[in-house]
N, C-alpha and C positions, 0 to 999 in steps of 0.2 A: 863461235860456239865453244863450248865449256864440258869435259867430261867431269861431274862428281860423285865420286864414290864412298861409301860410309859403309863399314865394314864392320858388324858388328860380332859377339858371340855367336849368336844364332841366326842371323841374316844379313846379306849383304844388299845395301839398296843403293842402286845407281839412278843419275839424272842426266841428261841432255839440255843443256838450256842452250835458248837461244836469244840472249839478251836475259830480260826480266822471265821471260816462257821458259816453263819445261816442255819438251816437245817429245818427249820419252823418259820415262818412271819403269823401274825394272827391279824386283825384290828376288832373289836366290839365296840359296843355303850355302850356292861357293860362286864366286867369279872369275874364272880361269880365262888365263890368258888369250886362247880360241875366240872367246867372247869380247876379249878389250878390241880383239882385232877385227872382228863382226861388227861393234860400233863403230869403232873407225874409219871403218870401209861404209859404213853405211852412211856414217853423218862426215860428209870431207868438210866440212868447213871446220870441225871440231879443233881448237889450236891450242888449247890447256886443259890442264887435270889436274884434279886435286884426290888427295887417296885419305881419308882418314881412318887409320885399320886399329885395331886390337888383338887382333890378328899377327901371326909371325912369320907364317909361310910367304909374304908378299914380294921376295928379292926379284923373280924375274920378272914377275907383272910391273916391279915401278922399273927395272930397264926398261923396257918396253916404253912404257909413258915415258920418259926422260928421254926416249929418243926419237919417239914421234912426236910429242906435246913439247909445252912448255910446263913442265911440272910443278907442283907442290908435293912435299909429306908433310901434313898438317900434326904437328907433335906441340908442347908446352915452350917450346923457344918461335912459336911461327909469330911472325908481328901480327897486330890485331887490331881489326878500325876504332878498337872503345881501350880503354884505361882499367887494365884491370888490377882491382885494390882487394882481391883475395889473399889473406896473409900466406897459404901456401898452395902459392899456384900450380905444382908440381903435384901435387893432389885432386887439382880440378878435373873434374872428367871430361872429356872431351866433347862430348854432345851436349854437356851443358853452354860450351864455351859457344859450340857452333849455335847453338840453338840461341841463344843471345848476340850473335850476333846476324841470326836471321828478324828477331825482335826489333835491331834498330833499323833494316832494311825497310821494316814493314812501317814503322812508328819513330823515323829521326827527328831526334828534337825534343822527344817527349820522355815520360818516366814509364818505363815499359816494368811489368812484371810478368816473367814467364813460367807456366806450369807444366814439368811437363810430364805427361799419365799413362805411366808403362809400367816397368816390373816396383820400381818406384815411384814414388810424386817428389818431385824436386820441383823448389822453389828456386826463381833466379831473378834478382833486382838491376837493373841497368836504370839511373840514371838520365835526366834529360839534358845532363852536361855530359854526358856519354862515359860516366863511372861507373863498371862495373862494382858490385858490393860486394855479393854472395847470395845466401840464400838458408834453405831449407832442405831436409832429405827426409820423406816419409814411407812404410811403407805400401805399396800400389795395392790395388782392390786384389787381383788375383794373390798378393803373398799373404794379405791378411785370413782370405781363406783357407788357406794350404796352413798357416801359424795354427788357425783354432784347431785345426784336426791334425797335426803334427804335435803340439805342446798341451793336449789333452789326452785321456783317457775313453772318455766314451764318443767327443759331437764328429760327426763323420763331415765327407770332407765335401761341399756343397760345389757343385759347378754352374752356373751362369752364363747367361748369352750376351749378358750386362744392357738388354732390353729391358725396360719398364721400371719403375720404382716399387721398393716394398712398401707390403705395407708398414705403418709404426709398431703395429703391435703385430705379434707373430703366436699366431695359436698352435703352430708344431715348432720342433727343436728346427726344423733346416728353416724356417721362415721366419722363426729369431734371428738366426746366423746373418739371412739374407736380411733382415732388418738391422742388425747391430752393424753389419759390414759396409751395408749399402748408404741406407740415413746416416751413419757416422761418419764416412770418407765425405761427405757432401756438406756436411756441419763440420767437418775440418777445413776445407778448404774454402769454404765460402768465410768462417771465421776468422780465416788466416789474410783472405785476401781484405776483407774488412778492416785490420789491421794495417796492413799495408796503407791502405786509402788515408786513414788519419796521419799518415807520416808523409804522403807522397804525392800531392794536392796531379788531378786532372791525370790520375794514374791508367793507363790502358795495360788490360789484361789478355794476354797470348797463351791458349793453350796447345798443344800439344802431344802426341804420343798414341799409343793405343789405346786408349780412353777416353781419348777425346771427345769423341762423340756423346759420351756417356754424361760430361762435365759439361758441355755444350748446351746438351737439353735439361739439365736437374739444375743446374745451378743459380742461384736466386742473383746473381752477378752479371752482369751485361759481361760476354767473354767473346774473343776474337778467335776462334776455331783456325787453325795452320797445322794442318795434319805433317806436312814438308818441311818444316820450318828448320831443321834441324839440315835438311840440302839446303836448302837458302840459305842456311847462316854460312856453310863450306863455301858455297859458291860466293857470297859475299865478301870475305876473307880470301878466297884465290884472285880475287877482281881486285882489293885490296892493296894485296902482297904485287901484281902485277904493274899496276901505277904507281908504288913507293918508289 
């Protein structure tokens, strides 16, 4: 078994796998040490962890793992199953990398594009020869709203359950918003990924992130929904890094 950890600004999400299975999914605001040893005591077969934080406070938690596990700290030097040709990889963020390398987990062999639909939309291209390219960085439905009502004067600030589509035409000001934000993020990415296809013959499309669902049902793209994918790719690169 495999403890992975993803550690982000605003929430920390942990998995248990056991093999290909997660067998426990856990999302908190902190993950304190109390808790690494509640997992540990609960799942004994668990015999590696991977920690990938942005985060700073993490010194006693990775003792901890380093002397019950076999650990990881997944940073920009960790080796990695794919080739990566980002001219500055020291800029990469790290959930793109891992999230790409849950992509080739899911689809080896193949040209994977991965989107993925959080505070941002980031695009990320892997290769069916397992090259990492790069990608795209757009911003996520939630900032575009928070943009029109922050860099204006009067359109107020519109909230969403990101349920249902709008309509085209919007006959009040918040039902434009919800039309220009909503149709337009959906005619971005369905445009972009169209793009892709003329360059990247028998292209499979992964999305992910908190929107996903959202891009899953509107988009006119046959799309492979992997809410996880971004633990899958950690776990994948600790299974990795363990058999090198």
């Amino acid at each position: 078994m495999e403890l992975v950890i993803d550690a982000g600004n605003t929430y920390v999400k942990t998995a248990v796998f056991d093999g290909p299975n997660i067998i426990e999914l856990n999302k908190t605001t902190d993950f304190t040490l109390s808790m690494a040893r509640q997992l540990l005591e609960k799942h004994k077969l668990i015999h590696s962890a991977i920690l990938s934080s942005v985060r700073k406070n993490t010194d006693e938690l990775e003792v901890f793992l380093q002397q019950q596990t076999r650990f990881l700290r997944f940073d920009t030097r960790t080796p990695l199953p794919f080739k990566n040709q980002y001219a500055s990889p020291e800029t990469l963020g790290k959930d793109r990398i891992a999230a790409t390398a849950g992509a080739l987990e899911l689809f080896p062999g193949k040209n994977v594009m991965v989107i993925d639909a959080g505070t941002c939309i980031t695009y990320d291209m892997l290769t069916a020869a397992g090259e990492y390219l790069g990608g795209g960085i757009s911003p996520g439905i939630r900032m575009r709203f928070d943009a029109l009502h922050t860099f204006t004067g009067n359109l107020p600030l519109v909230k969403t359950t990101g349920e249902g589509r709008s309509e085209l035409i919007g006959n009040t000001t918040e039902k434009s918003i919800l039309s220009g934000v909503q149709n337009g993020v959906l005619q971005e990415v369905d445009g972009i990924i169209d793009q892709y296809k003329t360059q990247f013959p028998g292209l499979q499309i992964v999305v992910c992130g908190g929107d996903n669902k959202y891009f899953d049902k509107y988009l006119k793209n046959n799309i492979f929904a992997a809410p996880n994918l971004v633990l899958r790719g950690l776990a994948k690169i600790l299974h990795f890094n363990e058999i090198a």
